[in-house]
Each structure stands twice: as structure tokens, then as C-alpha cells.
N, C-alpha and C positions, 0 to 999 in steps of 0.2 A: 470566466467569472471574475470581477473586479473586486469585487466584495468575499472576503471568508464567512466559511458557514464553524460556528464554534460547535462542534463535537462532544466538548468533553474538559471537563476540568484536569489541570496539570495532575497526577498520581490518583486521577480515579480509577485507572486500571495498571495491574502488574507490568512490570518488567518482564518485557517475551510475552505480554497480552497484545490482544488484538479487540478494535471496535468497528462493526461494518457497519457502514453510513450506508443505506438503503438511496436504491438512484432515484425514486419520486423525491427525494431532498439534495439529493445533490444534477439533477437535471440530465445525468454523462449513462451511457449506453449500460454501464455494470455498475451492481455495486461497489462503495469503495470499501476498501480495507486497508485500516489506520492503525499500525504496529509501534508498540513501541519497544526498544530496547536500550538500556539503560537510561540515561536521560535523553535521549532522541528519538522522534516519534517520525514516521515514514508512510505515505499514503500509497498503495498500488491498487488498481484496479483487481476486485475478489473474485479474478477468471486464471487457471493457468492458460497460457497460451500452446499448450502439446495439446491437452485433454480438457473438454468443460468439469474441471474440478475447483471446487472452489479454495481459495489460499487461503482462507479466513480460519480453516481446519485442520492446516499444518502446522509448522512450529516455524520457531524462529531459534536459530544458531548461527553463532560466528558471523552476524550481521547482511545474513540472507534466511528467507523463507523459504521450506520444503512441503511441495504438494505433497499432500497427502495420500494421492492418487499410485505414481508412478516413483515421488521421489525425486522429481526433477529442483531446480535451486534456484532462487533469484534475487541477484544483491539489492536489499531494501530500500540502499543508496539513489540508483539508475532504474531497479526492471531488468537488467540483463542479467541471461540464464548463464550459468556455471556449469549447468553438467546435461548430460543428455538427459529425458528423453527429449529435453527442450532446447529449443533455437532460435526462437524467436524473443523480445524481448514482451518486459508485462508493461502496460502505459504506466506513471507514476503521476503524481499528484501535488503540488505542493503543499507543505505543510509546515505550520509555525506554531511553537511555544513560546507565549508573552499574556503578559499581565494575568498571569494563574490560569490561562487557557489552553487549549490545544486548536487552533484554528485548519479548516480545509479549504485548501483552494480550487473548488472540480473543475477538471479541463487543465490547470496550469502546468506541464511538467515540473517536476522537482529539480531544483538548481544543479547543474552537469548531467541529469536525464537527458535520455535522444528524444528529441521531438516527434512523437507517432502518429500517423494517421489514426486518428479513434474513430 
């Protein structure tokens, strides 16, 4: 997608909140789920990749989400898991804050994400 879809105003949601962009708006297989922590906001796709549990449900620490399921970890950053029970990485999304928005880009990975088959 060329075009951002705007989500969300810059501080409409907490620090360690999260907003799921429903995929009839964003066009991509999963919903997305659009975290923010502190002033950076992070889009992954709101599926773990161990278990169908959704990320939207866990928390966020030290700059990775934990399913809520199992407790597996994935840095907000990339998509890549950090601990068991996961191995696989989560897709990511890009995501930009400008002009008092939070902007998504569905499909685009996030700058230094692995490029994933979706």
C-alpha cells in the first residue's frame, strides 16, 4: 500500500497501549496491532505465530510484546521472537508519527524487519 491509512491521533492512546486496525481497513490477511511505547508506535500483525492467540491481549515490556497465551516475546522493533514457545517471526508493518498523526502502512514491513511471506 502506497498510501498510509491514519489510525489514530499522536497520544490518543497510552504508553504500552495498543489499537487494532481490523483487516477489512487495512486489506492484509490479520488484523493489525499498532503498540505504542513511549514515543514510538510499532505495527505487527495481531496473530502469535506458536498459537492463534491474539497480541492485542498481552502487554508490552522492555520494547517487546508477550502473548498472552503461552508467554512467548516479540521485539516490537522486527517481529522476531525472543523466547520460546515461539520461532517464528510476527510480519510487521510500517508505521509513522507526523503531523499529530500515527499513520499505517499495511503490507509494508517496518524499516530493518525481515521481509515475510504474508
Amino acid at each position: 500500500m502506497d498510501e498510509g491509512i491514519i489510525v489514530a491521533e499522536i497520544g490518543q492512546f497510552a504508553d504500552g497501549g495498543v489499537l487494532v486496525v481490523p483487516r477489512a481497513t487495512t486489506g492484509t490477511e490479520e488484523d493489525i496491532a499498532v503498540f505504542r511505547s513511549g514515543d514510538d508506535y510499532y505495527a505487527l500483525d495481531d496473530m502469535c505465530t506458536h498459537q492463534e492467540a491474539l497480541l492485542s491481549r498481552g502487554w508490552v515490556e522492555q520494547g517487546e510484546v508477550v502473548c498472552p497465551l503461552h508467554l512467548a516475546r516479540f521485539r516490537l522493533a522486527d517481529g522476531m521472537p525472543t523466547c520460546f514457545p515461539a520461532t517464528w517471526p510476527v510480519p510487521t508493518h510500517r508505521v509513522e508519527a507526523r503531523d499529530g498523526r500515527v499513520i499505517l502502512f499495511p503490507g509494508v514491513p517496518a524499516d530493518g524487519a525481515p521481509a515475510l511471506e504474508r
